[in-house]
C-alpha positions in Angstrom: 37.7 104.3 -59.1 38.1 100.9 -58.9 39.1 100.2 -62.3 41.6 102.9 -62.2 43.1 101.2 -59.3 43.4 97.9 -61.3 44.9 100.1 -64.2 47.7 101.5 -62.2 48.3 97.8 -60.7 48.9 96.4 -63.8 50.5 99.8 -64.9 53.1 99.0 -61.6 53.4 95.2 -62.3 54.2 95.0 -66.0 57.0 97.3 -66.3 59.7 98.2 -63.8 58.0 100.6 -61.9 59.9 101.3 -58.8 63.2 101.6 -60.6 61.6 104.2 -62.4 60.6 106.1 -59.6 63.7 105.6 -57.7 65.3 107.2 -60.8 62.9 110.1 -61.2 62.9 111.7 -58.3 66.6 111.0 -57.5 66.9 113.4 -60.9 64.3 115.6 -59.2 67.1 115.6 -56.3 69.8 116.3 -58.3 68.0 119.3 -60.0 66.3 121.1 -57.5 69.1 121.6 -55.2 71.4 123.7 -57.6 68.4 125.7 -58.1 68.9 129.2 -58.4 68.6 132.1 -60.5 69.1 131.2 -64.2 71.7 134.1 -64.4 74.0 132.4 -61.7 73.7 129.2 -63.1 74.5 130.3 -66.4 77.3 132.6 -65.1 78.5 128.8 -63.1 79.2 127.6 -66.7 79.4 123.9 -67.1 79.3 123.2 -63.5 75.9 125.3 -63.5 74.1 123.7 -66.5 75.6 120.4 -65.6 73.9 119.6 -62.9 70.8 119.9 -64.8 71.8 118.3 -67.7 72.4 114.7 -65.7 69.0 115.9 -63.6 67.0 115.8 -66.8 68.9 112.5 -68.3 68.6 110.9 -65.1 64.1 111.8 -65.4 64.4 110.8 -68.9 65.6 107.7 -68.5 63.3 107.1 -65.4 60.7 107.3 -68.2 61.8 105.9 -70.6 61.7 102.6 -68.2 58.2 103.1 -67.4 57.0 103.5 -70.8 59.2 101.6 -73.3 60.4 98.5 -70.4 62.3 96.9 -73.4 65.2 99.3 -72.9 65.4 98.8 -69.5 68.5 97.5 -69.5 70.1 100.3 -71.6 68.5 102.6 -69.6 69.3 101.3 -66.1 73.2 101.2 -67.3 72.8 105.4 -68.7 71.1 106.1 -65.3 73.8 104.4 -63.4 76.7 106.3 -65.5 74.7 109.9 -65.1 74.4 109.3 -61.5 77.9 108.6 -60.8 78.7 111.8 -63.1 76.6 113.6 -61.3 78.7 113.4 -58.1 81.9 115.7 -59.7 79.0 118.0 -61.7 76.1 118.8 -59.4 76.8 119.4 -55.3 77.8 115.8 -54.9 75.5 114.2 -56.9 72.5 115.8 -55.0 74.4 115.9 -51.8 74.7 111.5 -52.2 71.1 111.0 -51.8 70.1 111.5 -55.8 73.0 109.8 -56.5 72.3 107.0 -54.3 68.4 106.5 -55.6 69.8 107.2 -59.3 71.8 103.9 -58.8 69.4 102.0 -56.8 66.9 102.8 -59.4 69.0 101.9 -62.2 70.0 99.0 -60.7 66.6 97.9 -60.1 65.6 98.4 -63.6 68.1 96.8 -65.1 67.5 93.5 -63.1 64.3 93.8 -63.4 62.2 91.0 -66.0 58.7 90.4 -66.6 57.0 87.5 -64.8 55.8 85.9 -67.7 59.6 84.7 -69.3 60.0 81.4 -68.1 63.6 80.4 -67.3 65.1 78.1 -69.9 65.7 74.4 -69.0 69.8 74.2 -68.6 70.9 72.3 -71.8 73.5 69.6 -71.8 76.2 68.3 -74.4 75.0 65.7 -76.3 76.4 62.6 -75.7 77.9 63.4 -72.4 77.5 60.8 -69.4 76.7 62.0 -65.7 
């Protein structure tokens, strides 16, 4: 049990893990409250199928962050962009509050950097006096 637990620590702090969340189940959100018979939705049209369309780009993405953290910044910017599509599509984005963790997350995971990257030293212009 223990090494699971150390597993899922370094699982958490080697990737963006809590943007990934955020953006999971703020697609969860934005799925599950159009939810309905499929005869309805599909009778809805666009508006119907929409709302699960950004739902299910919105969990992909979440993902995609957790396993493949070198798109993290591509993802974070398509989570941010579904999210805010998902306000006019799907009952206000989830009534605001999958729209709301859809941007936090994204936002989180595009900020988001590993601890190892050092910060480069600030370079200067050769030649120039201070």
């Amino acid at each position: 049990m223990k090494k699971l637990l150390t597993r899922f620590r370094e699982f958490r702090w080697t990737r963006p893990f809590w943007g990934g969340l955020f953006m999971i189940v703020g697609g969860a959100i934005i799925g599950w409250l159009p939810l309905g018979p499929i005869t309805e939705i599909v009778h809805l049209g666009i508006g119907g199928i929409g709302g699960y369309l950004c739902s299910l780009l919105l969990m992909a993405m979440g993902l995609t962050v957790w396993f493949r953290s070198d798109l993290r910044r591509a993802a974070g910017v398509v989570a941010v962009l579904v999210s805010l599509v998902s306000f006019p599509v799907s009952n206000l984005g989830g009534f605001v509050v999958g729209m709301m963790l859809g941007i936090a997350g994204g936002c989180m995971a595009f900020g988001w950097r590993p601890a190892d990257i050092e910060t480069p030293a600030p370079r200067t212009l050769e030649g120039s006096t201070k």
